[in-house]
Residue frames as qw, qx, qy, qz and C-alpha x, y, z in Angstrom:
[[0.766, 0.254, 0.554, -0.205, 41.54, 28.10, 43.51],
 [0.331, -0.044, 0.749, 0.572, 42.70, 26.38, 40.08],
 [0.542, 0.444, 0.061, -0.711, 39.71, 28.18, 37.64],
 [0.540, 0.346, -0.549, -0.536, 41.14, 26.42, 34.83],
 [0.181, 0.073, -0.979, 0.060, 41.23, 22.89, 36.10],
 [0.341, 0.474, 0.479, -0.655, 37.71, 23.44, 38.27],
 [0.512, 0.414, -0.135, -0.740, 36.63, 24.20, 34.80],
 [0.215, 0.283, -0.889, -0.289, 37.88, 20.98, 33.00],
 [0.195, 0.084, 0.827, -0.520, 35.73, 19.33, 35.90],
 [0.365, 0.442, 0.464, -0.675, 32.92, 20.66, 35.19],
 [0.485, 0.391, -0.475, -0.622, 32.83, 20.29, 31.57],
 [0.291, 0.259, -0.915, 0.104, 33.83, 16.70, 32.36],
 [0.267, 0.147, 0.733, -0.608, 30.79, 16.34, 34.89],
 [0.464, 0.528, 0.184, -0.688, 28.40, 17.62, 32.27],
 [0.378, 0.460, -0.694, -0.405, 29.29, 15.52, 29.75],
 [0.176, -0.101, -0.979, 0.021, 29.08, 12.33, 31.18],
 [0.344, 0.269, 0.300, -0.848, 25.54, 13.80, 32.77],
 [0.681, 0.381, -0.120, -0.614, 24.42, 14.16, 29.55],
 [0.257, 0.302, -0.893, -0.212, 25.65, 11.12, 28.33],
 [0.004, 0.203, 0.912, -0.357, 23.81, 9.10, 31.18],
 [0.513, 0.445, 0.246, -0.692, 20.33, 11.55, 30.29],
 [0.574, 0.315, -0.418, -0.630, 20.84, 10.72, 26.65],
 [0.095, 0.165, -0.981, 0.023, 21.67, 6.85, 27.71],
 [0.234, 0.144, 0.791, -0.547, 18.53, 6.79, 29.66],
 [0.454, 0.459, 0.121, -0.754, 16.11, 8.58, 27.52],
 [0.665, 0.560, -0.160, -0.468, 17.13, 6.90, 24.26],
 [0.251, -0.588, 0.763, 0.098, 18.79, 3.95, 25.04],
 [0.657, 0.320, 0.634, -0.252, 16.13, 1.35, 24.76],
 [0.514, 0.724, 0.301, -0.348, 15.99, 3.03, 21.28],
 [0.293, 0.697, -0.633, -0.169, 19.57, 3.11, 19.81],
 [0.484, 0.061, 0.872, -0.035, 19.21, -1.10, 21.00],
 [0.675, 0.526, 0.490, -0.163, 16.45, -1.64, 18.25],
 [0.229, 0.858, -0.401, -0.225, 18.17, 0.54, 15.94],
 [0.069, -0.526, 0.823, 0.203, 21.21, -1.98, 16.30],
 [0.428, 0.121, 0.895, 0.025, 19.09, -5.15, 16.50],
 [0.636, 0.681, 0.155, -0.328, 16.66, -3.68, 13.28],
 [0.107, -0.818, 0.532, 0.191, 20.36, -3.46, 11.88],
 [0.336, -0.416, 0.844, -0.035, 21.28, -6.76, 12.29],
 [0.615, 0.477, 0.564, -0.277, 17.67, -8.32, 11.25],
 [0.625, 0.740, -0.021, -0.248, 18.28, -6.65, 7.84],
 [0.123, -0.680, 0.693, 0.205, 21.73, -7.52, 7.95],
 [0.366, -0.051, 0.926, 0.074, 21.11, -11.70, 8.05],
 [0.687, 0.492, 0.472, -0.251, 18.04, -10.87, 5.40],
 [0.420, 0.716, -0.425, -0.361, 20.48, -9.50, 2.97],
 [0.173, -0.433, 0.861, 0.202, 22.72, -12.51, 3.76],
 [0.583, 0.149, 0.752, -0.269, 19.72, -15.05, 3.24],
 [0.648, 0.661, -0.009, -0.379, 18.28, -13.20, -0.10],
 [0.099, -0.729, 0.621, 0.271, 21.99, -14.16, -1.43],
 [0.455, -0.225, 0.844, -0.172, 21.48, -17.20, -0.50],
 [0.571, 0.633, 0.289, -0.435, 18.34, -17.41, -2.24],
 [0.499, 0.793, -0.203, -0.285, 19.80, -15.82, -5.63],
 [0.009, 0.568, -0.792, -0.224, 23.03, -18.14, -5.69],
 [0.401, 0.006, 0.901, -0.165, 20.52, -20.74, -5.90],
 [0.240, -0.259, -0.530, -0.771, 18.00, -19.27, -8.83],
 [0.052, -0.742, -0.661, -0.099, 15.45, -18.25, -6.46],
 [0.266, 0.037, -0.052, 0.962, 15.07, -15.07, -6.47],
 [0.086, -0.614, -0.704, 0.347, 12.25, -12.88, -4.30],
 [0.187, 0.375, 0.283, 0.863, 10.47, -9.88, -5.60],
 [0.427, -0.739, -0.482, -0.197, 7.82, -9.61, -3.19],
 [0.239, -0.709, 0.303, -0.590, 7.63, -7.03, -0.01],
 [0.568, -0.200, -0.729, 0.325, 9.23, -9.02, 2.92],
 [0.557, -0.771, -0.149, -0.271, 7.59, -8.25, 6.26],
 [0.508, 0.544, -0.429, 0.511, 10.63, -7.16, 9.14],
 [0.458, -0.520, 0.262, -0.671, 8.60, -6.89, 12.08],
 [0.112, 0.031, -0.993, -0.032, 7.81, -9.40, 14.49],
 [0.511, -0.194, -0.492, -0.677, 4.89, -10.76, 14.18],
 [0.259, 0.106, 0.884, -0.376, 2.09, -12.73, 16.41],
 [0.403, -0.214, -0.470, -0.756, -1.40, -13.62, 15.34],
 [0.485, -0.225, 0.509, -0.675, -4.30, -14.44, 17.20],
 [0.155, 0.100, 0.981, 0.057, -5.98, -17.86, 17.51],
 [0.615, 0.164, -0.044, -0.770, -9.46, -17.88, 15.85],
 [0.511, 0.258, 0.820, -0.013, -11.94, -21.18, 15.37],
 [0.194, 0.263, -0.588, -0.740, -13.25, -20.91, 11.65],
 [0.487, 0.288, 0.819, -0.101, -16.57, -22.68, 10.70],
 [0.131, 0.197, 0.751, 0.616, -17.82, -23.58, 6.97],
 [0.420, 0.084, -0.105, -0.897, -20.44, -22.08, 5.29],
 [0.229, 0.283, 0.930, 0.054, -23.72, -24.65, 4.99],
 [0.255, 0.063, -0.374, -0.889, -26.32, -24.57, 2.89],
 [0.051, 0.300, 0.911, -0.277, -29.19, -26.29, 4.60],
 [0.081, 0.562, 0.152, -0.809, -31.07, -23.20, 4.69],
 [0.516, 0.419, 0.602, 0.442, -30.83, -23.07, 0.87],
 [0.031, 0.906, 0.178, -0.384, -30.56, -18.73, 1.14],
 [0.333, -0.634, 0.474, 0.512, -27.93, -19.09, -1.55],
 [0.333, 0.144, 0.912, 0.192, -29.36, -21.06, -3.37],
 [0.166, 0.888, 0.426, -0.051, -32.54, -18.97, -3.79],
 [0.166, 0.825, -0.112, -0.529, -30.32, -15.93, -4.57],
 [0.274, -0.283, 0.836, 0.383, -28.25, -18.31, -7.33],
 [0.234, 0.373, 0.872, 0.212, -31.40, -19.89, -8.80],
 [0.190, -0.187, -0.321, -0.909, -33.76, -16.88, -8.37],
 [0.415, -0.030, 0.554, -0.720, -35.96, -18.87, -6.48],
 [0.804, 0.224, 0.027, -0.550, -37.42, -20.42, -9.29],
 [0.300, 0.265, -0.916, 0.006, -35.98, -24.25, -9.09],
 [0.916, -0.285, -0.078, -0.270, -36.95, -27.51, -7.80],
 [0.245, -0.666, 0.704, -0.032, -34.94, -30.16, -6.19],
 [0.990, 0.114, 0.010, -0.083, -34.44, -33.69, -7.81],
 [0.938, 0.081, -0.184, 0.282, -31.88, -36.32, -6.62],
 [0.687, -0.592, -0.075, 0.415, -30.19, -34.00, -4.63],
 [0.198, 0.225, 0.292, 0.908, -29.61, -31.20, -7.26],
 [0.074, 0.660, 0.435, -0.608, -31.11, -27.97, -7.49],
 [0.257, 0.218, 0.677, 0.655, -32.39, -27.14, -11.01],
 [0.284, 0.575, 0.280, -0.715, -33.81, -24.08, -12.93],
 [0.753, 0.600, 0.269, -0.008, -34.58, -23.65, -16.30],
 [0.303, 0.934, -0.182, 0.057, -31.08, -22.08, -16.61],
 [0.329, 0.572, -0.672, 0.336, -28.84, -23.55, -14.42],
 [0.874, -0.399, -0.263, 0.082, -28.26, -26.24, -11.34],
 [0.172, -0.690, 0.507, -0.488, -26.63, -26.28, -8.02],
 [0.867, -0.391, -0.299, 0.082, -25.05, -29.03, -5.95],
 [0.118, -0.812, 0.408, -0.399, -23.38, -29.35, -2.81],
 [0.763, 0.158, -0.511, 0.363, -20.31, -31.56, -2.40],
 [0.533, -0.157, -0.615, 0.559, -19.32, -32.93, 1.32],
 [0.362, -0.760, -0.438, 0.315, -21.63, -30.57, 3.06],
 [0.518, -0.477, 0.055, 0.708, -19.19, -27.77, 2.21],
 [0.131, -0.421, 0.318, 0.839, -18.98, -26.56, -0.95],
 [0.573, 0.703, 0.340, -0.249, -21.77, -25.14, -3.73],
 [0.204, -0.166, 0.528, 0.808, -21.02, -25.69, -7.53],
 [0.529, 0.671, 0.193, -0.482, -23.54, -23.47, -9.99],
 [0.396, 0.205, 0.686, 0.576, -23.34, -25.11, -13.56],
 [0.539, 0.432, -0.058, -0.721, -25.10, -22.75, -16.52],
 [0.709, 0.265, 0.654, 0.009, -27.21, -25.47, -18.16],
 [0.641, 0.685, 0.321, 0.134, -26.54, -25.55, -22.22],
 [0.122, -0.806, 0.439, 0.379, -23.04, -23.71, -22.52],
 [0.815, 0.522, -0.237, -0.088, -21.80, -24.96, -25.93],
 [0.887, -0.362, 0.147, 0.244, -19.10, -27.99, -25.92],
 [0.800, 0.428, 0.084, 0.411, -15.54, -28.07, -27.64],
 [0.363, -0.095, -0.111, 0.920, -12.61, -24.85, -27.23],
 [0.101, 0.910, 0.394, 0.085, -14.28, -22.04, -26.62],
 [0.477, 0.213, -0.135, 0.842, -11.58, -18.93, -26.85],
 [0.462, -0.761, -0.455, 0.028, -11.99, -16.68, -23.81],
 [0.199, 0.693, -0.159, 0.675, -10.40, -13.21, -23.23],
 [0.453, -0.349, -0.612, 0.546, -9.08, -13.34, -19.41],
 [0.131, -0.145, -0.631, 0.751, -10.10, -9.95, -18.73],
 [0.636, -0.297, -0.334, -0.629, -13.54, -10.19, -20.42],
 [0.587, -0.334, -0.722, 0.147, -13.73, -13.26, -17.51],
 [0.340, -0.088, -0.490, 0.798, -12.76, -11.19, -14.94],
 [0.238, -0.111, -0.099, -0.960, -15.32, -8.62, -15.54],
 [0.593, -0.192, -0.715, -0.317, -17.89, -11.86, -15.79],
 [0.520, -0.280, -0.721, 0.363, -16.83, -12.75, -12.27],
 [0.169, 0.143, 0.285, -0.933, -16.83, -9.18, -10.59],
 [0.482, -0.118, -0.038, -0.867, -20.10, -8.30, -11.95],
 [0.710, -0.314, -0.583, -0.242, -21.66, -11.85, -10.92],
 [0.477, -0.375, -0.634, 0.479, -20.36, -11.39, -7.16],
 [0.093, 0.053, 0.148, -0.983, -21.67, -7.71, -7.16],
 [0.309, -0.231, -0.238, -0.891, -24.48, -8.76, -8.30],
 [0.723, -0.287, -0.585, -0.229, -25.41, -11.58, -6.26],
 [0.316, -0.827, 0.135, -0.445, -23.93, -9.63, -3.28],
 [0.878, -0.351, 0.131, 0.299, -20.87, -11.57, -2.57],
 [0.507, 0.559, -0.251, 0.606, -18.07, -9.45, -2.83],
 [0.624, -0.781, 0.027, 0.015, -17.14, -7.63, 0.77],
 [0.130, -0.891, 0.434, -0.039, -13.84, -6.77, 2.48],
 [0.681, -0.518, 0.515, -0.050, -12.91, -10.43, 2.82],
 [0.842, 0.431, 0.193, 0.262, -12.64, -11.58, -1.00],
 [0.089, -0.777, 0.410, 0.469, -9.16, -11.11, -2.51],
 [0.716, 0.591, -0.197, -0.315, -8.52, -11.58, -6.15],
 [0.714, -0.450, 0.476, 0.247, -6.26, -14.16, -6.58],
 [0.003, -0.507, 0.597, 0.622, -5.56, -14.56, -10.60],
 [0.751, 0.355, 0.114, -0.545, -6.58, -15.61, -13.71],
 [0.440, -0.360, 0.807, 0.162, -5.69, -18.67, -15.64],
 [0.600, 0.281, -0.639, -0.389, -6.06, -20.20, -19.35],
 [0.818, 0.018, 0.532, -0.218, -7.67, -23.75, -19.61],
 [0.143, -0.219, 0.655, 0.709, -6.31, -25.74, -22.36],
 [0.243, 0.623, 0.743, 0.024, -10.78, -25.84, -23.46],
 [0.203, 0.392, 0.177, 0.880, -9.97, -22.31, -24.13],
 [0.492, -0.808, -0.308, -0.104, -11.88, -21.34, -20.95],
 [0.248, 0.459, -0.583, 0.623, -10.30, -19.17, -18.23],
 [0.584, -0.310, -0.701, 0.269, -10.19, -20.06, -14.63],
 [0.092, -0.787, 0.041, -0.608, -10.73, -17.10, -12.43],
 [0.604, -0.294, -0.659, 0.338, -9.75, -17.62, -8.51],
 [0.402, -0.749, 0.167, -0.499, -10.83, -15.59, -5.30],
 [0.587, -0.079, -0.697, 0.404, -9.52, -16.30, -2.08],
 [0.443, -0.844, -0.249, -0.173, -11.03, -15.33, 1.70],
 [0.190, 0.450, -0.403, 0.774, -9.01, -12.76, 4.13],
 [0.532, -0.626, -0.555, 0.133, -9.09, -12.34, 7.79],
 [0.446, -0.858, 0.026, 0.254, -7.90, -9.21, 9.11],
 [0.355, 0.844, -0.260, -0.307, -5.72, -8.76, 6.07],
 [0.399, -0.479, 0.771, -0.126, -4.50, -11.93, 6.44],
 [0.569, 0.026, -0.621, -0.538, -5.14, -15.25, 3.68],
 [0.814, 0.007, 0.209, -0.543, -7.74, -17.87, 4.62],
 [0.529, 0.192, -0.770, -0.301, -7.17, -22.00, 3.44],
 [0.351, 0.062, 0.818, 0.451, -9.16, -23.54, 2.47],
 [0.366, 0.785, 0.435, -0.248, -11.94, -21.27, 1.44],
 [0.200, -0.176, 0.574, 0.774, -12.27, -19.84, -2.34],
 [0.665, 0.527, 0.529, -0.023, -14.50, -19.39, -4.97],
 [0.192, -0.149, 0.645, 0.724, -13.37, -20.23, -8.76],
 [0.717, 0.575, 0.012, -0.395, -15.10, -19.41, -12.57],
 [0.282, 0.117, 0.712, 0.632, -14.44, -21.05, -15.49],
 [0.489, 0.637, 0.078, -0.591, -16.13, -18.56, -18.11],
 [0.563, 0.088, 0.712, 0.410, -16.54, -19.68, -21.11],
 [0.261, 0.572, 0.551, 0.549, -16.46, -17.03, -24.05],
 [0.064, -0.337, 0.092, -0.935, -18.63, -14.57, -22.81],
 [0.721, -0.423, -0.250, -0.489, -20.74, -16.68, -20.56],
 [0.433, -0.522, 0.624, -0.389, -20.47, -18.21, -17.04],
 [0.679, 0.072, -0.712, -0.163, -19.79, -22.02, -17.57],
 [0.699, -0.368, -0.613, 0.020, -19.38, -22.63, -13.50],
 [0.059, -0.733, 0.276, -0.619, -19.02, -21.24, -10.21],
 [0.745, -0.284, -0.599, 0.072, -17.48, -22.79, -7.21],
 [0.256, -0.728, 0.233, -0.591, -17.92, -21.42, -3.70],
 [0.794, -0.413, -0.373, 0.243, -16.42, -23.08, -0.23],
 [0.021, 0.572, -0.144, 0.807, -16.28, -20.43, 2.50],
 [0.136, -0.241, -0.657, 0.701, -15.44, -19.80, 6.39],
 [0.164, -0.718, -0.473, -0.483, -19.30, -18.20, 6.95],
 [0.453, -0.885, 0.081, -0.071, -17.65, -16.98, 11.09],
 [0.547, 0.347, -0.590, 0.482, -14.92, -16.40, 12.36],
 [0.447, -0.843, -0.122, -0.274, -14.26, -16.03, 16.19],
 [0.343, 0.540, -0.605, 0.474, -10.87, -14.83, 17.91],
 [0.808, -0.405, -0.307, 0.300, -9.88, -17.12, 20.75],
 [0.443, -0.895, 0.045, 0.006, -8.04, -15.16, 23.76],
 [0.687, -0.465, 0.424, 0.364, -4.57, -17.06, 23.24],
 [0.429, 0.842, -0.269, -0.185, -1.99, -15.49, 20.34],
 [0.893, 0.087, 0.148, 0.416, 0.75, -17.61, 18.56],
 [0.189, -0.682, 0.444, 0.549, 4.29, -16.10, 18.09],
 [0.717, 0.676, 0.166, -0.051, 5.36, -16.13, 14.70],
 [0.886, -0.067, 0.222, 0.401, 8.26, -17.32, 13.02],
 [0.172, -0.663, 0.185, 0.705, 10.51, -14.83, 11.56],
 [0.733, 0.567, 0.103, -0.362, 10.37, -13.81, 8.30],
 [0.396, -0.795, 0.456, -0.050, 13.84, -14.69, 7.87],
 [0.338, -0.249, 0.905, -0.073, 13.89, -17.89, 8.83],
 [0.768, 0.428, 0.397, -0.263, 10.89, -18.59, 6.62],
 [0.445, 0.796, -0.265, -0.313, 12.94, -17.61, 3.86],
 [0.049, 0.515, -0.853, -0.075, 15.91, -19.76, 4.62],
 [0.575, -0.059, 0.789, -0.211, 13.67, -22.32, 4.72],
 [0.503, 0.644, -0.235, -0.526, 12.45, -21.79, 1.63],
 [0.286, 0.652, -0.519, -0.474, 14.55, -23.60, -0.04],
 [0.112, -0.251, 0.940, -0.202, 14.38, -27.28, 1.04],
 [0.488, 0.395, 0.460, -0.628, 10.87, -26.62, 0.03],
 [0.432, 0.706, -0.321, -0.460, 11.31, -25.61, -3.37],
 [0.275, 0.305, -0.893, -0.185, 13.77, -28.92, -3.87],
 [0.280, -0.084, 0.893, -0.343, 11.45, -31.00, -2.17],
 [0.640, 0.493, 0.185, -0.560, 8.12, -29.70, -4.55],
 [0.548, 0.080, 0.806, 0.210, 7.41, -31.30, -7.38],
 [0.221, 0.878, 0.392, -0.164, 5.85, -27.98, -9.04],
 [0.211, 0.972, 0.008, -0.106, 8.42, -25.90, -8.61],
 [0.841, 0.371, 0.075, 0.388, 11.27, -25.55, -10.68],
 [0.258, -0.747, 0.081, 0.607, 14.07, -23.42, -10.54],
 [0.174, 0.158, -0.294, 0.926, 15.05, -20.82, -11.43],
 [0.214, -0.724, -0.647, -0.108, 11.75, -19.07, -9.53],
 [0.054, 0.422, -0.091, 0.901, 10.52, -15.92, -9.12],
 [0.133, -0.471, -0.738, 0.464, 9.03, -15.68, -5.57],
 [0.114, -0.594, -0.223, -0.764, 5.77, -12.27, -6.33],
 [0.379, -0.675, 0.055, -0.631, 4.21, -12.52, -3.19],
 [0.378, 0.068, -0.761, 0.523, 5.00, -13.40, 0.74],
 [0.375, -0.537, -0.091, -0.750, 2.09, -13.84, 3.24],
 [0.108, 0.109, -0.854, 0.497, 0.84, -14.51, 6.39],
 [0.657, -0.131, -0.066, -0.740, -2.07, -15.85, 7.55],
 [0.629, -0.084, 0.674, -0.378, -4.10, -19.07, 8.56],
 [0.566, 0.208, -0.549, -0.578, -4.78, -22.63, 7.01],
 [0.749, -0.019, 0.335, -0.571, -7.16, -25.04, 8.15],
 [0.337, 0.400, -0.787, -0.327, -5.15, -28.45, 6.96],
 [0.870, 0.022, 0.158, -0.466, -7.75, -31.66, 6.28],
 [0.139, -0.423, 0.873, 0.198, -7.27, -34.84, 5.99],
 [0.432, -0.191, -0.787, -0.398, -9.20, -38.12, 5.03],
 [0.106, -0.300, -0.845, 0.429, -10.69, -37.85, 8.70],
 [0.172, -0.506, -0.329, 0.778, -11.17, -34.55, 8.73],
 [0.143, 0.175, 0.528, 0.819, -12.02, -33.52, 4.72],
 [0.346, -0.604, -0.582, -0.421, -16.32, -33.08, 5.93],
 [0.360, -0.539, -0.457, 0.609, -15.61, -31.64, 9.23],
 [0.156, 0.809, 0.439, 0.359, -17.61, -28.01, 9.52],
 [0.094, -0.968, 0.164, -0.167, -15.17, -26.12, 11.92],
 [0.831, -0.220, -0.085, 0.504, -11.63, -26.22, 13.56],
 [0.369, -0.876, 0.088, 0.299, -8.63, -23.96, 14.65],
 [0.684, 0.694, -0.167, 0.150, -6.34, -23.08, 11.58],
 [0.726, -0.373, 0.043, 0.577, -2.22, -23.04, 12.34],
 [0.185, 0.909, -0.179, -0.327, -0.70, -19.63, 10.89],
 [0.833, 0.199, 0.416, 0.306, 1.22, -20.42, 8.01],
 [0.122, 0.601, -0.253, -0.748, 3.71, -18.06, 5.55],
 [0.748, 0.541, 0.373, -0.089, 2.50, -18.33, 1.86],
 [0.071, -0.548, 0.503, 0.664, 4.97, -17.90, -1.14],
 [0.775, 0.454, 0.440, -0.003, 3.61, -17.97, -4.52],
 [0.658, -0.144, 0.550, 0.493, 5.45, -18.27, -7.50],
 [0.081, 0.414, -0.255, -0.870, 5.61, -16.39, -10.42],
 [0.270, 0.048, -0.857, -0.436, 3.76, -19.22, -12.23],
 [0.534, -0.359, -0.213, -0.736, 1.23, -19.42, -10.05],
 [0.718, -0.236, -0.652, 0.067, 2.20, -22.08, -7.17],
 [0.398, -0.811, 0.089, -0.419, 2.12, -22.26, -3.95],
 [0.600, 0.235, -0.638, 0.421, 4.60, -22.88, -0.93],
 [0.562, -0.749, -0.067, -0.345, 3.17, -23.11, 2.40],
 [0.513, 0.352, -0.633, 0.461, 5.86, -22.98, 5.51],
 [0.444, -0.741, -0.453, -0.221, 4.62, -23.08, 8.95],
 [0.043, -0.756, 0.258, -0.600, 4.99, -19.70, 11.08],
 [0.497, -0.836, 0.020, -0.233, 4.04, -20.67, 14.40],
 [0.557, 0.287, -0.696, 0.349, 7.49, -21.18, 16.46],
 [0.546, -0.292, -0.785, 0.028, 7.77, -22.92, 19.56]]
């Protein structure tokens, strides 16, 4: 018998063996590898794209793919008036379709949304330290027991009255919320107003939308950007999100629930926004 050839065999047997164990075990897994590869490949090509154009993205980009789940959204109301009583203290009356204390009033535009005025806030510029506001706002939603997992801060903003604008926005599962918010305007060192319009349920439906790459949001991007009327270039893209937005029209502007469309968000270093829609077909 040939030993040495017999041997060659066998080396030659065991090799391809393993080859076909390692093919099996970890094939699936050197695939994703290539296609993760590739994915980052066409995002470098896009960012380019992007930058030869003056936009230019600073924000974490999401690489995964994504899905989200359908949910039905319905408005807070304020029939009830349990907001109202923690706003007012309880001690108010109601005339002409206001709610009035000796300090401040509450009304509520299209069924939806509650604006708290402070009654007697002096007129004219009033210079206002943004993060003395901020502080204003936190400690008025701690104390009136609206704050919770679903508020995110959105930013603060000079007025040219010398007031600043504060802005929340609602989450769903880490995810943004539109149209629901509530803004301040502080004035000084007092609360000049406070406007609240908020999903009060949410409730996930069984059926899940695919979601558009992040990609392809990107390359879309741009057709956006020339098409706005906001934004200018150059632009610095800060943040990149996903999530849900609940778009009204003149039918639809008083309606108290409905099924958002998932939507990516890009805001702007200046503070706009660019909404692109995720779901694909």
């Amino acid at each position: 018998m040939d030993w040495t050839r017999t041997k060659t065999i066998l080396i030659i047997a065991l090799i391809l063996t393993n080859g076909v164990l390692i093919f099996s075990l970890y094939g699936d897994r050197i695939g994703a590898d290539n296609l993760d590869e590739q994915k980052y490949k066409r995002l470098e090509e896009v960012i380019s794209l992007l930058e030869s154009e003056e936009v230019y993205i600073t924000s974490d980009i999401p690489t995964r793919d994504l899905y989200l789940p359908d949910v039905q959204l319905t408005y807070e109301m304020y029939e009830n008036e349990e907001l109202i009583k923690i706003l007012l203290n309880k001690g108010y009356s109601k005339v002409d379709g206001r709610y009035l204390s000796k300090d401040a009033e509450v009304q509520i535009l299209g069924a939806q949304e509650l604006v708290y005025r402070t009654l007697n806030i002096p007129g004219g510029f009033v210079k206002t330290d943004p993060k003395l506001a901020k502080e204003i706002a936190d400690r008025f939603l701690q104390e009136k027991g609206l704050i919770g997992d679903s508020v995110e801060y959105w930013g603060t903003k000079s007025l040219d009255s010398g007031m600043v604008l504060v802005q929340y926005r609602q989450t769903l599962d880490g995810h943004f919320v539109e149209d629901a918010s509530m803004d301040f305007k502080i004035a000084g060192d007092q609360l000049a107003e406070f406007r609240r319009k908020w999903f009060g349920s949410f409730k996930t439906l069984e059926s899940i939308k695919n979601i558009e790459s992040p990609v392809k949001a990107l390359f879309r991007l741009l057709p956006e950007i020339d098409s706005s009327e906001d934004v200018q270039r150059p632009v610095k893209i800060v943040s990149m999100d996903l999530g849900y937005r609940l778009v009204s029209n003149i039918l639809t502007i008083n309606f108290q629930e409905g099924e958002p469309s998932p939507y990516w968000r890009f805001k702007t270093e200046s503070g706009e926004v660019i909404y692109i829609e995720a779901q694909t077909d």
